[in-house]
N, C-alpha and C positions, 0 to 999 in steps of 0.2 A: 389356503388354510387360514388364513387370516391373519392379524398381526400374534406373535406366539406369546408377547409379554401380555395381552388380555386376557387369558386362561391363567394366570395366575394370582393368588391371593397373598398377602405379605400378614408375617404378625409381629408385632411392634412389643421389644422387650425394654421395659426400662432394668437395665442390669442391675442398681441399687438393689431392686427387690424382687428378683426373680427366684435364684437359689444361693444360700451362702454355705461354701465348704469349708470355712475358715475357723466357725464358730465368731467370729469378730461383730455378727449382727450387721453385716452387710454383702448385697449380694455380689456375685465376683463371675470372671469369662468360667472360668471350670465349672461353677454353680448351670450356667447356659450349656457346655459339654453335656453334661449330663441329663437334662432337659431335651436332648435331641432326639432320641426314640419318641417320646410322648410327642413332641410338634412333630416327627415324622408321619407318626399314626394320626393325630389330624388332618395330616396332608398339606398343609400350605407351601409355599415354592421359597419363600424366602424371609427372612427374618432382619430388621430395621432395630436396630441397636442404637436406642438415645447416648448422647456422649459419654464416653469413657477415658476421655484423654484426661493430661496433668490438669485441674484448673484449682483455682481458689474456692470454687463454689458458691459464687454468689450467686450464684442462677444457676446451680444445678447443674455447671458441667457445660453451660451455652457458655458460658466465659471460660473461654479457652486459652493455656499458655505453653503448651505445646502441640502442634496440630500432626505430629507424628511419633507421638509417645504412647504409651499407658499408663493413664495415673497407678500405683502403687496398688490403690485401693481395691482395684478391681483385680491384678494381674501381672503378665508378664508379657512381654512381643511375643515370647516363644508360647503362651496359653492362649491368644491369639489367631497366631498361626497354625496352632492343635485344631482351633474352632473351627478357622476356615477349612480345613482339610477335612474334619469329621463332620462338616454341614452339608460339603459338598458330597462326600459317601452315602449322604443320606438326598441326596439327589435338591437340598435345601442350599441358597443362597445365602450371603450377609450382605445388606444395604445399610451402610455408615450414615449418623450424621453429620454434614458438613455447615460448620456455623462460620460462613465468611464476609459476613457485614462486616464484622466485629469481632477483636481479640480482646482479653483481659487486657488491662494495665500492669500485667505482672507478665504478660508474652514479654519475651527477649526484645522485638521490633520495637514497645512502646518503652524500655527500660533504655535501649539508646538513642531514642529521638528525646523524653527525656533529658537523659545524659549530654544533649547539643549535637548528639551525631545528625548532620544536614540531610545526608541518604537517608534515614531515617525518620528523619520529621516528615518526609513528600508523602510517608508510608499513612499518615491519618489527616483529620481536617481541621485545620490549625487555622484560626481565624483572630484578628485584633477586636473586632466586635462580633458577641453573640448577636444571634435572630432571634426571633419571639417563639422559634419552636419549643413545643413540648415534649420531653421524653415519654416513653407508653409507660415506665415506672413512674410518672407523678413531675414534677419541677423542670427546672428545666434543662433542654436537650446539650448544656451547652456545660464546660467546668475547665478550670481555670488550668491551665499545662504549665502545672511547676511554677517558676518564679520569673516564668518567660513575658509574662503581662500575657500572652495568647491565651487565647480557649480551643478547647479540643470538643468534636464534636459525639455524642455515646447519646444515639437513639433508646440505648436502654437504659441498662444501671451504670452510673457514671465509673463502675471499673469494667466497664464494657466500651473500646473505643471505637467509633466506626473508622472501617478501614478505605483508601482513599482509593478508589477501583480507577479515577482518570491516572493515574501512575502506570505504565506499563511493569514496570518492575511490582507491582501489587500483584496486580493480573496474573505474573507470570511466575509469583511467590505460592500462589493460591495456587495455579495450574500444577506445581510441580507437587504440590501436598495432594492433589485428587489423585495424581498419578503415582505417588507414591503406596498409594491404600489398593490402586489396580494391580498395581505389582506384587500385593501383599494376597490376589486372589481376590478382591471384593469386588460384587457383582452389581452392587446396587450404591445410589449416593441420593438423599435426601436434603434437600438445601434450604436452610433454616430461611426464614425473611428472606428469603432471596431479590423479592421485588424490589428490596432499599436499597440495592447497590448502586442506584445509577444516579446518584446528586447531580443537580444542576451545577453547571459550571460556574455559575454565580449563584450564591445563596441571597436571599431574602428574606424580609419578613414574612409572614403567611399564619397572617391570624382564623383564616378557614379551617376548621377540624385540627384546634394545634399542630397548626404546618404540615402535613399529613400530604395535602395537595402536591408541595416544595419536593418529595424527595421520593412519592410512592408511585411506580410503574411507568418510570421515566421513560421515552421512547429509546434511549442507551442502554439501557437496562437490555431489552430485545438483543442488540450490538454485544453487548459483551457476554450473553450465554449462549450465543450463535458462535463467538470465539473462542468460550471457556470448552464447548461440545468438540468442536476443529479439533483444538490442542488435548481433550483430554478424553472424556467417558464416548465421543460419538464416532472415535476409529474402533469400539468395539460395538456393532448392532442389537448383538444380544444384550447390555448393559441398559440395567433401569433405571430412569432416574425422578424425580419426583422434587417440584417445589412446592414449600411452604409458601403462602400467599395473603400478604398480610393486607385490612380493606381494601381489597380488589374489588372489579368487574368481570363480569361472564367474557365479555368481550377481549379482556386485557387474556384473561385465560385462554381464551380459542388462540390468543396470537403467542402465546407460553407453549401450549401444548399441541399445535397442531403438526402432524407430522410435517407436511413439505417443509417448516419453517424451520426444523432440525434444531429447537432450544431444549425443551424438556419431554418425557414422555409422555407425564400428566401435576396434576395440581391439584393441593389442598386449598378448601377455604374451608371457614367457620359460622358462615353467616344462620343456618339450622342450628348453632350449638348457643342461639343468643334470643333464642323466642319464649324463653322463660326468665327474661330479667324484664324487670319491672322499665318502662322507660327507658330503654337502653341499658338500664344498669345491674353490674352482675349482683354486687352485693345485698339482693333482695330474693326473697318468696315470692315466688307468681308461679299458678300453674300454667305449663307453656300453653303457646296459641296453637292449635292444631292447624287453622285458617293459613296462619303465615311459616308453619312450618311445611306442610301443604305445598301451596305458592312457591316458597322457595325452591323446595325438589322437582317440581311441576316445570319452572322457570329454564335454572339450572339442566336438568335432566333432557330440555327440551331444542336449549338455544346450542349448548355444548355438542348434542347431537347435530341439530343443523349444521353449524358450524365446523365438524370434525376435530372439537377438541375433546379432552379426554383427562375425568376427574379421578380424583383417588378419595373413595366412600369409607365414610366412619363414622360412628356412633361415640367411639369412646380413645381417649388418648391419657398421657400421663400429664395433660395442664385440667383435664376436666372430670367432674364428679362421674360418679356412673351413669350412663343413660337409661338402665334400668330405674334407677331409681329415683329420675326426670320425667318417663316418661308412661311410667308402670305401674300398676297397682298391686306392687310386688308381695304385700302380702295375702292375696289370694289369686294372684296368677302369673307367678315369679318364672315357670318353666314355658306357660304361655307367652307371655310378656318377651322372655326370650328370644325365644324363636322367630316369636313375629317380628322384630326388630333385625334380628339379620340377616332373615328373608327380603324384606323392604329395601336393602342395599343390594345384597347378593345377588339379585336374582336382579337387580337396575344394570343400568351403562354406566360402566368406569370401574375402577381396579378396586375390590375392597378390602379393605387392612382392617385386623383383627387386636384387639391391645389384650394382653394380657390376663388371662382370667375370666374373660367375657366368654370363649368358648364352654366354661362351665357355670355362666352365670351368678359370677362373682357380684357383690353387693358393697354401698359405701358400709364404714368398718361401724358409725353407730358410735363413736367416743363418747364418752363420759363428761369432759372437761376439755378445758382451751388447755389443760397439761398436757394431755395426747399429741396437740399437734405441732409439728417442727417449722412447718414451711411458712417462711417468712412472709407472704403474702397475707395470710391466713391471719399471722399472728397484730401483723401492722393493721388491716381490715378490722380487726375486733375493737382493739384501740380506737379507730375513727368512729366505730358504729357508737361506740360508748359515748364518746366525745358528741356523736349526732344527737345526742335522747335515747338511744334507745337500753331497753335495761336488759341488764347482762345475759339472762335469759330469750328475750328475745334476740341480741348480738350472734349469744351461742349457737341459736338455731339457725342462725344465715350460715355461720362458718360451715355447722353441718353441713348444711344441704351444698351449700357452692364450695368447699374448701380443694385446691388440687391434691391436697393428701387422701384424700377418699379414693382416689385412685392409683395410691403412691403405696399402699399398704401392701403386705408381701402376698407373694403368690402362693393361693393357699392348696398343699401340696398332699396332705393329708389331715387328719383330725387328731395329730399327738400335739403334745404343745409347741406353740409358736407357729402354727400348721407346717410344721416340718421343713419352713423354711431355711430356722437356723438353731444350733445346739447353740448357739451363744442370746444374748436381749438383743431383738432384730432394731434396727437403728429408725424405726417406726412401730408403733404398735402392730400386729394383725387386726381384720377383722371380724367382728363377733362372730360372723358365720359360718367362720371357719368348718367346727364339729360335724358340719351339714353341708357344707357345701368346699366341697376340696377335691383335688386331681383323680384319688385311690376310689372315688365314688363314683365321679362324673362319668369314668369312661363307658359305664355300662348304662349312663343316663339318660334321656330324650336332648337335654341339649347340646351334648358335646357329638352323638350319633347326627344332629341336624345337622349342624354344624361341615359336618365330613361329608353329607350328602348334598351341601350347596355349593361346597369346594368343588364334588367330585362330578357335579352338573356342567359347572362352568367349563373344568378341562374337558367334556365331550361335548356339548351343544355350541355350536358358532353362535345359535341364536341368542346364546347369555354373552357369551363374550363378544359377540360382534355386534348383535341389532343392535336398530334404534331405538327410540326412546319415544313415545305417545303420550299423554296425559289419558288419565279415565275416569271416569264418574267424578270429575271435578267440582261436581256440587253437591259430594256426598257430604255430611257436617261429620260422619265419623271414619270416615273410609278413604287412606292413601289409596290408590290404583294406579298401574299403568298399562300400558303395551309394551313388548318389544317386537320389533320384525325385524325377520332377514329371510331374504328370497324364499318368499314364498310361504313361509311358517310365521305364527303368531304366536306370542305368548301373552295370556293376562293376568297379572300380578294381583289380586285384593289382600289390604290390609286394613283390618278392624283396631283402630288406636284404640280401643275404649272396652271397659269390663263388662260392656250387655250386648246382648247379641243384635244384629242388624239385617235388613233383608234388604236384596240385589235383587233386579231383574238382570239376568242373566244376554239376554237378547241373542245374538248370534253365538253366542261362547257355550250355552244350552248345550251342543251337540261336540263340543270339545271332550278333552282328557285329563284329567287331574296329575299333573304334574308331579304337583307336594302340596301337602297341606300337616300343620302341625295338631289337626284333629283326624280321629279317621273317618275319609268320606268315601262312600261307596260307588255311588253315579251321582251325574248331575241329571237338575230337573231346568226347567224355565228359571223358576226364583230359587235362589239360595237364601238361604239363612246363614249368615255366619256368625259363629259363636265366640264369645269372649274372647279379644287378642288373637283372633283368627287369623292365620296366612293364609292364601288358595291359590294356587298356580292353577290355570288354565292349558294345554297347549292345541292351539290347533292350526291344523296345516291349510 
């Protein structure tokens, strides 16, 4: 039968703003309760819950200070344990995130190392002199611990500390926190930055990619998630687990995710979610490269197959804008656009995860003003773009288009106000789309109906969940393609990126079966025509 966690698809709820039952304008575990028929009737297997523990929130809940609580905001242990039990009725999973590079400066651990407690200090990386690394927030990766003369080391934001994994008592503080969430029923663990955990035993300077080289996919690293699996999620088979994978390599991936090596199931990267920034950089307009986002999946889709490692596919997450509206000409082909876009994963090799609202073709919300937006990123970026030259209106339009609140905005549930997310001011704007595009519509709509039927392909074809992965027509200029096989059956994937129609020579696939296509096609001939945002599944045996 094949492996049984490939037949399943995850959909990734940022809880903030999913449903609020509180009226308080924030969303809450009860808000996700009741959301469970609707993701049952989509059908996905399992549901990935960004942080909801106690934190300060300066990162959104990745800064963590207790890793076996609920912040307040969200709930209760016992609304919690409601969840897991009515997810699992519904034949649906919970997979946690687990952020253990790093704790808050306000975790209990950094409050007594701190305070001089010695067990405590082993617990982070306390050094008399910083290195030249750079934090991924800006300055640098290094800040001063207390009145100790030492510096502590926080690859992020400096109330984020990194935690010290050569400690076995680290290792084995983490192990009992994953194990505490298995005992709680949870099915799945997602592991934030997982690849930083394995510092060099001596640190250095490392003026290449601000230190990036020094700390990222250390051969330890391998070593301690071969240990963390032993003692925690790999005495359960069925348990999925997924890292985050911060500039990695395909390579470093195959040896994360390949089964015999028993570290993780599969792996996230980002490297397609960065071919629309100008030069490397995000805070810019550019329309993407088709060419290199092409290549990338072509790359990826190809060496991952060789290799037997095994990715986790996504279009959209809660750090990025919509990719509808990256990669779509969504005002005249927003349901096309759609569809073609989660076909292009769905119907690939690797596990694909669904964010929130993308099952009905949710859209960024279109703000008025830098008033709308909350998220610190957002608001520090505008500041600098101003400071750059550039003038306020042009600033405005980058935060548009790249801001992570474009994706933060609430789930929109119907067309009454605040899209029925919340009777209370939701703690972000909705929206504009809302009146047109919300839950009470979608279900009778082409893309939430598509959506069920790529779900509902994968759990019965091996040949989606299991084959390989081909590259095709690689030197179409508008045209993703692939293959997939498995004994003996083929599939051929066409996707048209672009709003005009394109023609295929068809070659051997001429005498095939249309699979899916999100136009209606009747038979094939030699040449296809594909029309605007076209998807075309092929099958032939």
């Amino acid at each position: 039968m094949g492996n049984e966690k490939h037949r399943k698809v995850v959909y990734q709820i940022y809880p903030k703003s999913f449903k609020d039952t509180t009226g308080n304008g924030v969303g809450d575990l009860r808000g996700i309760i009741e959301g469970l028929p609707y993701l049952a009737e989509l059908g996905i297997d399992m549901i990935w819950l960004n942080p909801f523990y106690p934190s300060p929130q300066k990162d959104n809940g990745y800064d963590i200070s207790d890793y076996v609580a609920i912040d307040p905001m969200f709930g209760t242990m016992a609304d919690f344990e409601e969840l897991v039990a009515v997810a699992q009725s519904h034949g649906i999973g919970i997979m946690l995130d687990m952020v253990l590079n790093h704790c808050s400066t306000e975790h209990e651990w950094f409050q007594k190392a701190l305070a001089g407690d010695p067990y405590y200090q082993e617990f982070f990386i306390l050094r008399d002199e910083p290195t030249d690394w750079v934090s991924k927030f800006g300055g640098n990766a290094w800040a001063p611990f207390g009145e100790t003369g030492k510096y502590y080391l926080h690859l992020f934001d400096k109330t984020q500390a990194d935690l010290n994994w050569r400690n076995p008592n680290v290792r084995q503080a983490l192990y009992d926190v994953v194990n505490f969430w298995r005992e709680k029923g949870v099915e799945g663990f997602r592991f934030d930055v997982i690849n930083l955990i394995g510092k060099d035993a001596v640190l250095a300077d490392c003026p290449e990619h601000d230190g990036k080289p020094a700390y990222t996919d250390r051969p330890i690293t391998h070593d301690y998630l071969r240990e963390m699996a032993e003692q925690t999620y790999g005495q359960d088979p069925a348990l999925m687990t997924v890292g985050e994978m911060s500039f990695t390599t395909i390579d470093q991936c195959i040896l994360y995710s390949k089964p015999e090596r028993q570290e993780l199931d599969m792996v996230f990267n980002f490297h397609h979610l960065k071919v629309d920034y100008e030069n490397g950089q995000k805070w810019t307009i550019k329309a993407f490269d088709f060419e290199e986002l092409k290549t990338l999946f072509h790359t990826w889709g190809e060496e991952m197959s060789d290799g037997d490692g095994w990715s986790a596919l996504f279009w959209n997450n809660h750090d990025q804008p919509r990719a509808l509206n990256r990669f779509v000409d969504v005002e005249h082909f927003h349901e096309e656009g759609a569809t073609m876009l989660a076909a292009s994963i769905h119907l690939s090799r690797g596990t694909p995860y669904i964010y929130m609202g993308e099952e009905i073709g949710m859209l960024d919300p279109d703000f008025d003003s830098m008033a709308d937006y909350v998220d610190v990123e957002s608001l520090n970026n505008y500041d600098l773009l101003l400071e750059q030259g550039h003038l306020p209106e042009q600033a405005f339009k980058i935060i548009q288009t790249k801001s992570r609140d474009n994706s933060r905005t609430p789930m929109q549930w119907d067309a009454t106000e605040n899209a029925g997310f919340s009777t209370g001011r939701p703690w972000l704007k909705p929206g504009k789309s809302y009146p047109r595009i919300n839950v009470a519509t979608a279900k009778s709509d082409n893309i939430f109906k598509f959506y069920q039927e790529l779900i509902r392909l994968r759990k019965e074809m091996p040949l989606i969940a299991e084959g390989s992965y081909r590259a095709a027509y690689q030197d179409h200029p508008e045209v993703y393609a692939f293959e997939r096989h498995y004994q003996g059956q083929t599939l051929l994937v066409l996707n048209n990126f672009y709003g005009k129609k394109v023609q295929l020579d068809l070659g051997a696939f001429a005498t095939g079966e249309v699979l899916l296509s999100n136009y209606p096609v009747t038979e094939l001939n030699q040449t296809v025509n594909l029309e605007p945002y076209q998807t075309l599944a092929i099958l032939k045996a």
